[in-house]
C-alpha positions in Angstrom: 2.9 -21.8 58.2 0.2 -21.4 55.6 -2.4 -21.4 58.3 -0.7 -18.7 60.5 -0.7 -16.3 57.3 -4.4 -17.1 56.5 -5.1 -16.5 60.3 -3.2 -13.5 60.4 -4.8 -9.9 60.0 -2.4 -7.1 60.4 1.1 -8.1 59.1 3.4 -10.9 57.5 6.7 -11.3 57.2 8.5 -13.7 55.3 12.4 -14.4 54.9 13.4 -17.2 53.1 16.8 -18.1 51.6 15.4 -20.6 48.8 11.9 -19.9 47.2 10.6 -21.1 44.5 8.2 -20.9 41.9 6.5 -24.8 41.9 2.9 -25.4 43.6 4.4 -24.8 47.0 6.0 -21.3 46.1 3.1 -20.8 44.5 0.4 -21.8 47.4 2.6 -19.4 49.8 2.1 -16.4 47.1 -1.3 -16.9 47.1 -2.0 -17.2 50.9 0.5 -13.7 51.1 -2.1 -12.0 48.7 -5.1 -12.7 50.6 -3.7 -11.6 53.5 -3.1 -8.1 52.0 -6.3 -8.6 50.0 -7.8 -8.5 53.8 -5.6 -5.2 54.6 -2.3 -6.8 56.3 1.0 -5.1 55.9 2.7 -8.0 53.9 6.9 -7.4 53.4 8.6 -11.0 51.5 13.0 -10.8 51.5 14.2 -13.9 49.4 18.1 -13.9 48.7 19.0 -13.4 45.2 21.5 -16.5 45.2 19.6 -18.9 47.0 16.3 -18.1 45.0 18.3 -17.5 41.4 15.9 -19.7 39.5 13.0 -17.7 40.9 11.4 -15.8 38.0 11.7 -11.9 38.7 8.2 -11.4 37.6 6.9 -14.0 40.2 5.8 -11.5 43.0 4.0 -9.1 40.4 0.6 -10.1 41.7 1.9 -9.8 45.7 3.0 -5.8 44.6 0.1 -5.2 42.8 -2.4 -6.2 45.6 0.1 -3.3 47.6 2.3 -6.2 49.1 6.0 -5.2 49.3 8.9 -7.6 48.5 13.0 -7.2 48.4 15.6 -9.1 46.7 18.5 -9.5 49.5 22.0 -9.2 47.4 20.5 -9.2 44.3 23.2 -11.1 42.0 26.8 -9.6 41.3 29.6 -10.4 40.2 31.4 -8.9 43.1 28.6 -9.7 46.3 27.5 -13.2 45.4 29.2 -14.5 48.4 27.1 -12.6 50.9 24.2 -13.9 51.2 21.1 -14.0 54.0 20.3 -17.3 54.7 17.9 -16.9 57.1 14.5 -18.4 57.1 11.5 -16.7 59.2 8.1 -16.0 59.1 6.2 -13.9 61.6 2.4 -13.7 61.8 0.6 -10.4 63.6 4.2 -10.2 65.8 2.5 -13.1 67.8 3.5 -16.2 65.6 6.7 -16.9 64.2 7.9 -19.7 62.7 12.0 -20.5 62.6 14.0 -23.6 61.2 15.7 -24.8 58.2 12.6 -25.6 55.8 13.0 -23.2 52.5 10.0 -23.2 50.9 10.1 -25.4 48.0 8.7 -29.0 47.0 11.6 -30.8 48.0 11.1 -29.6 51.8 7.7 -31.4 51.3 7.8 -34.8 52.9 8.3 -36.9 55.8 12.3 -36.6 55.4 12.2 -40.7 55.2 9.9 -42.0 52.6 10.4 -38.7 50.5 11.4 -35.0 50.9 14.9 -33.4 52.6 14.8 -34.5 56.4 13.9 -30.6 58.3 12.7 -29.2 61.6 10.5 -26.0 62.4 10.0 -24.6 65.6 6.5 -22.3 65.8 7.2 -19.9 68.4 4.5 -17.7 70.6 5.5 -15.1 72.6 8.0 -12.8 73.9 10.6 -13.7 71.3 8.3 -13.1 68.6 8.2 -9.5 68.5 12.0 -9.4 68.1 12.0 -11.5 65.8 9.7 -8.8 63.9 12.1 -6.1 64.8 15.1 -8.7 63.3 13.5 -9.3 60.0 12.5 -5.2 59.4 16.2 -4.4 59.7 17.2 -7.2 57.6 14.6 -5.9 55.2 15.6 -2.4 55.7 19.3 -3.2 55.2 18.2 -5.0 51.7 16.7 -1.6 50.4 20.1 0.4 51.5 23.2 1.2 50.2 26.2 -0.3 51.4 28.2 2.1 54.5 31.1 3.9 53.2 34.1 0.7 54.6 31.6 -1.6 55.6 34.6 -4.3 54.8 36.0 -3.1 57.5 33.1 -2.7 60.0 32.5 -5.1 62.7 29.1 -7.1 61.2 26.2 -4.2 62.4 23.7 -7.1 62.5 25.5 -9.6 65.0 24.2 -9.4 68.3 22.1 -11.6 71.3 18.8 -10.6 72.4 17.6 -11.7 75.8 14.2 -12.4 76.6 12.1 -14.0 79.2 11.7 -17.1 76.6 15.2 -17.7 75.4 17.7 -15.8 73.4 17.7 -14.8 69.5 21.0 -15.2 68.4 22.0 -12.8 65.0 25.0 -13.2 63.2 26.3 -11.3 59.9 29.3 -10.8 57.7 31.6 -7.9 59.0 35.3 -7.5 60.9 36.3 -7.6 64.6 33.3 -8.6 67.3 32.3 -12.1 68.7 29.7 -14.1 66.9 26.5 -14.7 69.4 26.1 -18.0 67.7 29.9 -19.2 68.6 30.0 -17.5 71.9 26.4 -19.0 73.1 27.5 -22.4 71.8 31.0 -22.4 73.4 29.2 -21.2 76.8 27.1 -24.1 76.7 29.5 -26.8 75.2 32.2 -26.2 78.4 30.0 -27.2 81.1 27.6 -29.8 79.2 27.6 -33.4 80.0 25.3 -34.4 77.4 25.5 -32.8 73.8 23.1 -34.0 70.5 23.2 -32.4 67.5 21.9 -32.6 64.4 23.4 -30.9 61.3 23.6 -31.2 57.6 27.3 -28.8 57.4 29.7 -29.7 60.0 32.5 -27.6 59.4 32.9 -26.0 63.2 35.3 -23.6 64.4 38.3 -25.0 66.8 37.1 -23.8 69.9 33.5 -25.3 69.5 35.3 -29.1 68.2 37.8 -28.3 71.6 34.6 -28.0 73.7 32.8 -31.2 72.1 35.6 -33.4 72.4 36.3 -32.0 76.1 32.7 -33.2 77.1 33.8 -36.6 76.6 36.9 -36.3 78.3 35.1 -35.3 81.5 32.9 -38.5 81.1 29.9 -36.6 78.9 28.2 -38.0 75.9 28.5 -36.2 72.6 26.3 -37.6 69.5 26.4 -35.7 66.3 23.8 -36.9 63.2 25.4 -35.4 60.4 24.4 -35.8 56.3 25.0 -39.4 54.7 23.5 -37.6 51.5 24.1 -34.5 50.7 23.0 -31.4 48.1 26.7 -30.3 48.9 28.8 -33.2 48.4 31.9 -30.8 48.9 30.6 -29.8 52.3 30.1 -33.8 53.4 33.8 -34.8 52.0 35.1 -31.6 54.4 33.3 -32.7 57.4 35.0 -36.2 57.1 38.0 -34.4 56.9 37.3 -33.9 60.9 35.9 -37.7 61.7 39.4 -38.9 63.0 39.7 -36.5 65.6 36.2 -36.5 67.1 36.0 -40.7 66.9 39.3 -40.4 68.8 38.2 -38.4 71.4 34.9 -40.8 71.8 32.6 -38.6 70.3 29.6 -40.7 68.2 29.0 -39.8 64.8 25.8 -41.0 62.8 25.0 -40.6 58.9 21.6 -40.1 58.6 20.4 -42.6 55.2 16.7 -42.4 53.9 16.7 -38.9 52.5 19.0 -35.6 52.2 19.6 -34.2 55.5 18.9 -30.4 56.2 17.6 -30.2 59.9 19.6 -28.0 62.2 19.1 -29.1 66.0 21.6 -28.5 69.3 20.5 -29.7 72.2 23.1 -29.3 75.1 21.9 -30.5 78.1 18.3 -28.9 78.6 19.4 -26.5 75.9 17.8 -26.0 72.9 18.8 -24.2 69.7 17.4 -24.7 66.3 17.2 -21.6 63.2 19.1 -20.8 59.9 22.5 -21.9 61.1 24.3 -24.7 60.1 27.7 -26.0 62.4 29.9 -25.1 59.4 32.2 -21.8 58.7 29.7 -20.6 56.3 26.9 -20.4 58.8 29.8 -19.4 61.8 31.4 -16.5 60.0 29.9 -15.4 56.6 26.4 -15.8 56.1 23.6 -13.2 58.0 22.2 -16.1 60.3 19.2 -16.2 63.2 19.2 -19.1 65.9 17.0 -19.2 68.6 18.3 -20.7 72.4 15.8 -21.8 74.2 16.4 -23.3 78.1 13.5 -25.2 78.0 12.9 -28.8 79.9 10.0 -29.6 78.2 10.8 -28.3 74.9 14.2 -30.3 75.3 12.1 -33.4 76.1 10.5 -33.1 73.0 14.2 -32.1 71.0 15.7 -35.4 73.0 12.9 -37.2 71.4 13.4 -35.9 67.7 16.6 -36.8 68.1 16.2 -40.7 69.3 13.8 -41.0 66.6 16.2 -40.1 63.6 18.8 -42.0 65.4 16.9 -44.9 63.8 17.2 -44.3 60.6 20.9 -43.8 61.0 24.0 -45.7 60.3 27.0 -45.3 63.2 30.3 -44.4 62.5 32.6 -46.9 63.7 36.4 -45.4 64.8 38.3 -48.9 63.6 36.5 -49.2 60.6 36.6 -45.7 59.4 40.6 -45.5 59.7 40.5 -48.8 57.7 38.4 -47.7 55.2 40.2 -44.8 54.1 42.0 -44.6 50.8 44.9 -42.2 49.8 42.2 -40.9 47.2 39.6 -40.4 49.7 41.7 -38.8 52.6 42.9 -35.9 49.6 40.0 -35.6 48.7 38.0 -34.4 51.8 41.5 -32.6 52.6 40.8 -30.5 49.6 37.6 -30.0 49.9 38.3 -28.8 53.5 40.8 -26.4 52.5 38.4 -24.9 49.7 35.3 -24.4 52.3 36.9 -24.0 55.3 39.9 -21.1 53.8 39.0 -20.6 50.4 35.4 -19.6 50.9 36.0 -17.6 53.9 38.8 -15.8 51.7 36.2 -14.7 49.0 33.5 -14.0 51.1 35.9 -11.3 53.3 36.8 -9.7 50.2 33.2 -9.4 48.6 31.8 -7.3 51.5 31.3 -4.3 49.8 34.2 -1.1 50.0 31.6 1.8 50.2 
């Protein structure tokens, strides 16, 4: 990523739901400067509740070299649910970079010996100037007033863009109107036979955990690696909440162990998605979200791969031992912490989209 904004000579774009200000932050500010320093167009989004600990005086020298940079939701009392978690960086509309990794120290690593397990996908070609076009109407939408009953508006910024590549999926807060993310997922999940994902948040909708567990009923194979640590230990008791019923249904759960697990990877057949989203209700139906989908054999080879390889550092879910193993104490607490992120959150995030 720093490379691609060294290289690059007429714009950068950079969205990022965590930044922050340690030698990594830093090294990215620097790289943005010299790229306007050499007469790029540089725009920088970070979200106000995902970056809070970043210093508000930390882009001064990107805005004095004639950079421009935008707080997304900067923090309110009333908003701090919505929030853009997207994380995206486009080069000179040829380059652009999409994944999970925020750009901060603890992203820096191997994800076994040290540093939160990630992915990035570099992308080249068609998909990248939409991504562009994504990014200037998130940025745009940052520097604008809210629409007179937005709370009431389907989300503006939901929609799937089809290209020669693949598909870029964009998802927002709003009212009424499919998700692209759930309705490219669902798609793909009723005729799969073979489904791996990776995800740190596994708090799916009904449909999408009715299409995993039908994949095995038709004789497919569904693995899911999900967190066994977590930065959100609410969000790991609620996805055990849901164990029981895929186990049941023969679908194989792994913990990933050496490090925190933040990688977001769905590979449905020779389907690949990877971006911003997690599989949780947050990511489904509150947060402004980008996933690419890319029908790619190769690319899936390589995903397939990824996968086997932190399947190694994992530790399986057994169904007999998991029933067995559950206290009364445990079973109310990931009931609780289900019913906090899964109706609770959703609750306050509907009512913080802004009135006018």
């Amino acid at each position: 990523m720093l490379a691609a904004i060294d290289a690059s000579g007429r714009s950068v774009r950079l969205e990022m739901y965590i930044f922050t200000a340690d030698g990594i932050g830093q090294a990215f500010r620097a790289a943005l400067v010299r790229a306007r320093q050499r007469g790029a167009r540089v725009q920088v989004l970070i979200d106000a509740f995902g970056s809070f600990s970043l210093p508000e005086n930390f882009w001064v020298p990107l805005v004095q070299a004639g950079g421009e940079f935008r707080w997304f939701n900067r923090l309110r009392l009333e908003r701090w649910s919505h929030r853009d978690h997207r994380k995206l960086l486009v080069c000179d509309e040829t380059t652009a970079f999409v994944g999970g990794l925020n750009i901060a120290e603890d992203f820096a690593g191997d994800g076994v010996t040290r540093g939160w397990r990630d992915l990035e996908l570099m992308l080249t070609g068609a998909l990248t100037g939409d991504l562009a076009a994504s990014f200037d109407a998130q940025f745009a939408a940052a520097g604008a007033a809210p629409k007179t009953f937005s709370r009431l508006r389907p989300a503006s910024g939901s929609r799937c863009i089809s290209t020669p590549d693949g598909d870029l999926l964009l998802s927002g807060p709003g009212r009424g109107g499919a998700n692209p993310i759930k309705r490219a997922l669902v798609a793909d999940l009723r005729r799969a036979r073979s489904v791996r994902i990776i995800t740190p948040y596994f708090l799916p909708t009904w449909r999408i955990r009715r299409e995993l567990r039908r994949v095995t009923q038709r004789g497919g194979r569904a693995q899911l690696i999900l967190a066994g640590k977590s930065d959100v230990p609410l969000a790991r008791l609620a996805s055990q909440r849901l164990y029981h019923g895929f186990l049941s249904a023969g679908v194989e759960i792994y913990e990933y162990q050496p490090q925190i697990l933040h990688a977001k990877l769905f590979l449905i057949d020779h389907v690949v998605y990877t971006g911003s989203a997690n599989l949780d209700t947050r990511s489904l139906t509150i947060n402004h979200e980008l996933l690419v989908r890319l029908p790619d054999e190769k690319l899936a080879y390589e995903a397939s791969r990824i996968f086997q390889e932190d399947l190694e550092y994992c530790q399986k879910v057994e169904a007999d031992a998991w029933t067995s193993s559950r206290s009364f104490w445990q079973r109310w607490k990931e009931r609780w912490a289900y019913f906090i992120l899964a109706r609770v959150d959703p609750y306050f995030a509907r009512r913080q989209l802004p009135r006018a």
